[in-house]
N, C-alpha and C positions, 0 to 999 in steps of 0.2 A: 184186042184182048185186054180186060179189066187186069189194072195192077191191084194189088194186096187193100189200100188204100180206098180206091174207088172202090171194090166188091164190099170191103166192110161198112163203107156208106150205104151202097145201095142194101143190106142184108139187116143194117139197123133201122133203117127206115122203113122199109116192112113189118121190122118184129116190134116195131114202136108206133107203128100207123091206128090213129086213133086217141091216141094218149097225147095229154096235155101235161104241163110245169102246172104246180101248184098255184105259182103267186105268173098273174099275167095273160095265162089261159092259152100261152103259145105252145103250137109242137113240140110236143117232149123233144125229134130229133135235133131241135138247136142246141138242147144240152150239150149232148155227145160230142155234137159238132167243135163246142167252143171247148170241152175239154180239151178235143184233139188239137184246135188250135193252141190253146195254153204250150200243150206240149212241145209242139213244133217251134214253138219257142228256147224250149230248153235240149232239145234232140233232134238230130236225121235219123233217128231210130225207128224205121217204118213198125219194127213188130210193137215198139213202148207205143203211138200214136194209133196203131190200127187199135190196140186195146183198149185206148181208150172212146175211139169210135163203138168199142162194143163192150165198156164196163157195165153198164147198165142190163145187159139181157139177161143175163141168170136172172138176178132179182128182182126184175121189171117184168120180164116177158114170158113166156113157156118155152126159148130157148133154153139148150143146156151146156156145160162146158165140155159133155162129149161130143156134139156137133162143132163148137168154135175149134177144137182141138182137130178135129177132123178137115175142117172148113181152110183154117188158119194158122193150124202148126200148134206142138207143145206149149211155146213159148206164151204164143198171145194168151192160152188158157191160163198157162199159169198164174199172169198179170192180171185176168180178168176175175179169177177164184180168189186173189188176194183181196179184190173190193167187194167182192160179193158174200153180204152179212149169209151168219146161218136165222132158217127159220124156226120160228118155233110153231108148229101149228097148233091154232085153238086157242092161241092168244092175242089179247090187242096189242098194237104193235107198240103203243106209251106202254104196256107194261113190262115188255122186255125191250125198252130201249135200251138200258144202262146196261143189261147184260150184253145188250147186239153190240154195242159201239167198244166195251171191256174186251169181247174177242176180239175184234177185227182192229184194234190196236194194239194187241198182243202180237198180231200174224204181220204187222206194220213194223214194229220193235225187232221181230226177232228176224226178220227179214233183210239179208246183204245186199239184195237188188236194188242196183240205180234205177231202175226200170218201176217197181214197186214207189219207192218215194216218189218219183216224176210222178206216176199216177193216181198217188193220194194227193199231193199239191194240186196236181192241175185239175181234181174233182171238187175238191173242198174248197179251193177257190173259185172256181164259177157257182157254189152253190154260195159260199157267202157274199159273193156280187151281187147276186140276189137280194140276199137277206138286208145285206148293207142296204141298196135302194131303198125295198120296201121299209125300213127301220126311217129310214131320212122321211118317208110319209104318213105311217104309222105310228110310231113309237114302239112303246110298251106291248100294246097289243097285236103285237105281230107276233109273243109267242104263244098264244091262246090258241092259232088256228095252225101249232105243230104239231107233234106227236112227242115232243117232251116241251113240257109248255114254261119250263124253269128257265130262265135264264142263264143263272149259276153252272149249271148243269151244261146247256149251252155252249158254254166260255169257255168252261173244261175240258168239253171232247176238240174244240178249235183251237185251244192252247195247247195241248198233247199231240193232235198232226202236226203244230209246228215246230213244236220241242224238237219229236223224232225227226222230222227231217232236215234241223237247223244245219246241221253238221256237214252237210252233202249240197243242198242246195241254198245257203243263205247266201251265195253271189248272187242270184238268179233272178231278175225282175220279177218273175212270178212268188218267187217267196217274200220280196219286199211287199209285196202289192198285197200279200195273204196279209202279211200282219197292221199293214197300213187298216185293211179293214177291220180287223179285229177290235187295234184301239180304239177307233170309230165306232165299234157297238159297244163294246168294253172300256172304257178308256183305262191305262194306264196298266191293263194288262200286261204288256213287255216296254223294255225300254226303248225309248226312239231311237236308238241309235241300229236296232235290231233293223229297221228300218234302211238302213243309209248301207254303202258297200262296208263290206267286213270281211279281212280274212284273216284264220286261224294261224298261227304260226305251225309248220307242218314238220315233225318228227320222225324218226324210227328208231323200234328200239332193237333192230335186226342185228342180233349181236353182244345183245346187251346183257348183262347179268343179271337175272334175278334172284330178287331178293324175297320175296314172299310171296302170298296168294291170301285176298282175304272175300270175306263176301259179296263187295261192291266192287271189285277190281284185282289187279297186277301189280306191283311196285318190284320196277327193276333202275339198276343201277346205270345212271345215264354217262355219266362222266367222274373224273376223281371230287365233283364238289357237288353235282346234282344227283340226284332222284326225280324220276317218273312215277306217278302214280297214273296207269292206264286203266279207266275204270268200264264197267261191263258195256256192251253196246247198249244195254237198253237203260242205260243212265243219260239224261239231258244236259245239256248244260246248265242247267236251272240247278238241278241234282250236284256239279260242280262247284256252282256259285255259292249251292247253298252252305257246304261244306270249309269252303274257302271261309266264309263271311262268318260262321260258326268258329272256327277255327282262332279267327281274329279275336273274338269277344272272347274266346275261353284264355285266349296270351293275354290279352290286358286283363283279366281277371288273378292271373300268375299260376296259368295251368302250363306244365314244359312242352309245348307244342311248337312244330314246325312250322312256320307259317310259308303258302305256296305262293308265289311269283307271277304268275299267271295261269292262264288256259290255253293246253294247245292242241293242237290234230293228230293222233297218232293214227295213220289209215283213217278207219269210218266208226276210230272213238275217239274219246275225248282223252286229255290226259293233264293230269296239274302237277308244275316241278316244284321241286321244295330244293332248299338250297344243305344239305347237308354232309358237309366236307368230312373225308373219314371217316364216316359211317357204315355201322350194321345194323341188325336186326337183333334183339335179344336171342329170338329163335335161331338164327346161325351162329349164335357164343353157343348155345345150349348143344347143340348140334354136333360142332366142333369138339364141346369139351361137356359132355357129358355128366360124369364128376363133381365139376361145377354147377351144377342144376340151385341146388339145398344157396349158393352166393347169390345167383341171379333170382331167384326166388325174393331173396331179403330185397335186392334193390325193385323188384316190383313191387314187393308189398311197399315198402317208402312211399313210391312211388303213387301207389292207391291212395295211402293216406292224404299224403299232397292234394290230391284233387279232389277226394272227398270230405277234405275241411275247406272247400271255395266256397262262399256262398253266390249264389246263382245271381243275385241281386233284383233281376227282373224277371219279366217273363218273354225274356229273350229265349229260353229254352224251355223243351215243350218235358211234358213229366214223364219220366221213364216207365210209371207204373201202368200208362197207357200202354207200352209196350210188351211190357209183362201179359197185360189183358189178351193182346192179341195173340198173342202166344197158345194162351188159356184156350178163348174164345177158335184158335184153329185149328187146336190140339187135340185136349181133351173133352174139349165141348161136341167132338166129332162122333166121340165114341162113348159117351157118359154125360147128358146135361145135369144133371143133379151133381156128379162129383165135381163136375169144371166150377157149378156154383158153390161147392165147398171150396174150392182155391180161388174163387175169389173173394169169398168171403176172408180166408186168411191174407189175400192181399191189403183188401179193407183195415186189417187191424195194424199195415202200415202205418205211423206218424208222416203226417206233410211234409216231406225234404223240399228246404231251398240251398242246400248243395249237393254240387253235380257228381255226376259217373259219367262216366265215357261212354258206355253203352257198347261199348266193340271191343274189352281188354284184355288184349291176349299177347303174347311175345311176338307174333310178328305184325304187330303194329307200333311198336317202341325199336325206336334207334338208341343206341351208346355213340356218343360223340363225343370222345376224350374223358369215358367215363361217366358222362352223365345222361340220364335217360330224357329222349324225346319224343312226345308221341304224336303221329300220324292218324288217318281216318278219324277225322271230330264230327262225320256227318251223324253221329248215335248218341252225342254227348246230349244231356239232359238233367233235369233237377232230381232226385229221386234217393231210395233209402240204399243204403253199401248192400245191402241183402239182395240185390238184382245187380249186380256187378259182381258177386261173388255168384251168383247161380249162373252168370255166364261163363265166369271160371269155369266150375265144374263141368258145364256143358262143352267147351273146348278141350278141356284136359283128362276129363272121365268119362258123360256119355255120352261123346263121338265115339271112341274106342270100345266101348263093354260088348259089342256084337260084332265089329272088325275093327281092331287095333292099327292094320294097316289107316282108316279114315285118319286115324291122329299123327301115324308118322308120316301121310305125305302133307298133310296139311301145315304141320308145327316144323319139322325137319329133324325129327328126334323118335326115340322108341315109347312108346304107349306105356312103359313101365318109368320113363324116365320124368312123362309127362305128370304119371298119377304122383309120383316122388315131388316133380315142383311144387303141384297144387296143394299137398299136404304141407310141403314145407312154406310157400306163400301164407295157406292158414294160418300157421304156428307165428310166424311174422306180423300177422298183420293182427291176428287177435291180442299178440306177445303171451301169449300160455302154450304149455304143454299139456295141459290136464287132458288128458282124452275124451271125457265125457263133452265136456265144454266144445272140443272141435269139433266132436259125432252130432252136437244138437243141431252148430252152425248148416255142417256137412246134410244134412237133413233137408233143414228147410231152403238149404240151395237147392238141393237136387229133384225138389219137389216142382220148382221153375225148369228146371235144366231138362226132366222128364217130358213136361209138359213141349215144353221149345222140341225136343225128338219128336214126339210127335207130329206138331205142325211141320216139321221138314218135312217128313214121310209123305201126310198126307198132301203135301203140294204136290207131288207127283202125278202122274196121269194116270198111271197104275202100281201099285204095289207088289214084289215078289214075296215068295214064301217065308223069307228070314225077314222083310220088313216087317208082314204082318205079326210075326214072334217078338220081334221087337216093338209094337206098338203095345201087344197083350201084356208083355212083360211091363212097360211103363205106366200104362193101367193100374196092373196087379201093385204095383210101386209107389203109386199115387194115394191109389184108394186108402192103402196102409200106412202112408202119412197123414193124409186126414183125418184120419181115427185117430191117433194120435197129439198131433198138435194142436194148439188153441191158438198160434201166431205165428207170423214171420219174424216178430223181432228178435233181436241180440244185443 
């Protein structure tokens, strides 16, 4: 009696009988073959190896994943649906490459199975073995006869399977060997040492106090002198690094930042410590003492000031108003192209900033540490005008809350009324007026970004409910009646 193993050889050699490898002209089934061997490499895990004996059939064959599931268990289907692109029929396959390889590294990202990475490594690596030979005899034109014939592009999708799996398997001979190839078609893609053994210093923070929640991550309290910041799964350590190294230029520039220590494992993410003895978050002063809001207000806005008088010096940091765009362009460009081009024509009426915003300023990204404020998350910091740092404001402190107030008090640690209270009194700080007119113009033209930013939250979703879609029309209706309106974003 065939074991699991043997049956899925002989079951892919039929459903592949016929079919040839592109470059070489040999039987498709040595592909398979050498995946499974890659894996055997890194696992005794018959069902992660049989799947890879049978990644290929959905996409290749007129196999289905209800016969493998039938055939070979829940399991192998699953492993094998994880590789297998969707199609699009009626299309050439160069025109939906970009879209096929953006899904199927989504479902790579958001995916916890050790089983799922081992079999995008040990796929992508026997295909760039390939690539690599043929490149050492070809050159250049070896991407002429792909189905994405760029290069760049190329680099991209084999820099991002390695990114996501670095964390799990950069022990692994097979992942040294992935990226040996890479620099070899790319050179200088990742650094050589990515190459050589490497391990993560490994943490938990099982037990640990947290201390906020922000978009790219977790930051809890590791010890009486450290902090963890544990950032999303589907952040790289590239995404880490970049941050860190962001981080550094905005301290020697004399922005109050934390600077991190290193990189380390928390489970199957990444995490970067920072050394901050006695510390909180402003958000748990606010929290604690409510009251207090209208004081910690004034040391943020100081605090704004501080870093929106830096100048950027180079172009070390990329322009915030690019981020604005996307905002625009995933917002309201969804539901209105003509209005979106009204906002960005008033983004246009911007002046060029060469100093920076942070790009993420909100209370639980600033520490107090003997009173003086430090800020964390620099991966947002950028060149750009105070008018998109103050529209992020409002978008944290007012429309998260305007349709459930519950979004700002689990997010901030405070009441939605306490929130709208800071942000007014941060304005009146940071502008130094009281006038009301003067704060209603500011209040305006942030919320005209902040709108828009609602928006693109909603619409990333995969579906919308009944009060999101209220809440889109309403910022719409919101929008439209600022554009009529203003002739600028500045102040």
């Amino acid at each position: 009696m065939m074991n699991i193993l043997e049956e899925a050889i002989v079951y892919a050699t039929v459903m592949h009988q016929g079919k040839t490898r592109k470059f070489g002209n040999s039987p498709y089934i040595l592909h398979p073959l050498e995946v499974a061997q890659i894996l055997s490499t890194m696992t005794d895990d018959q069902e992660i190896i049989t799947a890879g004996i049978l990644h290929d059939i959905v996409e290749d064959t007129d196999g289905t994943l209800e016969e493998i599931k039938k055939r070979f268990g829940a399991r192998v289907a699953e492993l094998v649906s994880s590789e297998s692109e969707a199609a699009y029929p009626g299309e050439e396959k160069s025109a939906t490459w970009k879209r096929r390889k953006e899904d199927s590294l989504r479902a790579l990202q958001n995916s916890r199975d050790i089983g799922v990475k081992m079999l995008w490594l040990a796929d992508k690596l026997a295909n760039i073995r390939s690539l690599a030979g043929v490149y050492s005899e070809r050159g250049e034109e070896l991407w002429q006869s792909l189905n994405q014939s760029d290069p760049a592009m190329q680099c991209w999708y084999y820099r991002s399977v390695a990114e996501t799996v670095e964390l799990s398997l950069n022990r692994t001979g097979a992942f040294k060997e992935f990226i040996k190839h890479i620099n070899f078609i790319w050179p200088g893609t990742f650094d050589s040492d990515k190459a050589r053994y490497k391990k993560y210093r490994e943490v938990s923070v099982d037990g640990c106090k947290l201390l906020g929640r922000g978009a790219k991550g977790d930051v809890y309290r590791y010890d009486d002198e450290l902090v963890i910041k544990v950032f999303n799964q589907n952040n790289t350590y590239r995404d880490v690094e970049r941050e860190i190294a962001l981080s550094r230029k905005a301290f020697i520039l004399g922005v109050p930042t934390a600077i991190s220590f290193g990189i380390v494992s928390v489970g199957d993410r990444y995490g970067a410590m920072y050394e901050l003895v006695n510390s909180e978050t402003v958000s748990k002063c606010i929290g604690r003492s409510p009251g207090q809001a209208e004081n910690y207000a004034k040391i943020m806005a100081e605090l704004a000031h501080t870093i929106h008088a830096v100048s950027a010096g180079d172009d070390a940091f990329p322009d915030a108003a690019e981020r604005a765009r996307e905002y625009i362009r995933g917002g309201i460009a969804r539901e209105d192209a003509a209005l979106a081009k009204k906002c960005e024509g008033l983004l246009d009426t911007l002046p060029s900033a060469d100093t920076l915003v942070h790009g993420d300023f909100h209370t639980g990204n600033v520490f107090l540490q003997n009173g003086e404020p430090l800020l964390i998350d620099m991966d947002r910091i950028a060149r750009g005008h105070p008018i998109i740092e103050l529209s992020d404001l409002y978008y944290f402190y007012v429309a998260l809350g305007e349709d459930d107030p519950a979004v700002v008090e689990q997010f901030m640690g405070f009441s939605y009324e306490t929130a709208k209270r800071f942000f007014l009194a941060f304005l009146k700080c940071y502008l130094g007026t009281e006038d009301e007119a003067r704060l209603n113009e500011v209040t305006e033209k942030a919320s005209l970004l902040g709108c828009s930013r609602t928006i693109r939250r909603l619409r990333k979703k995969r579906s919308l409910t009944d009060s999101d879609e209220r809440t889109v029309e309403r910022c719409v209706r919101r929008i439209d009646e600022l554009t009529r309106r203003l002739d600028t974003l500045r102040f």
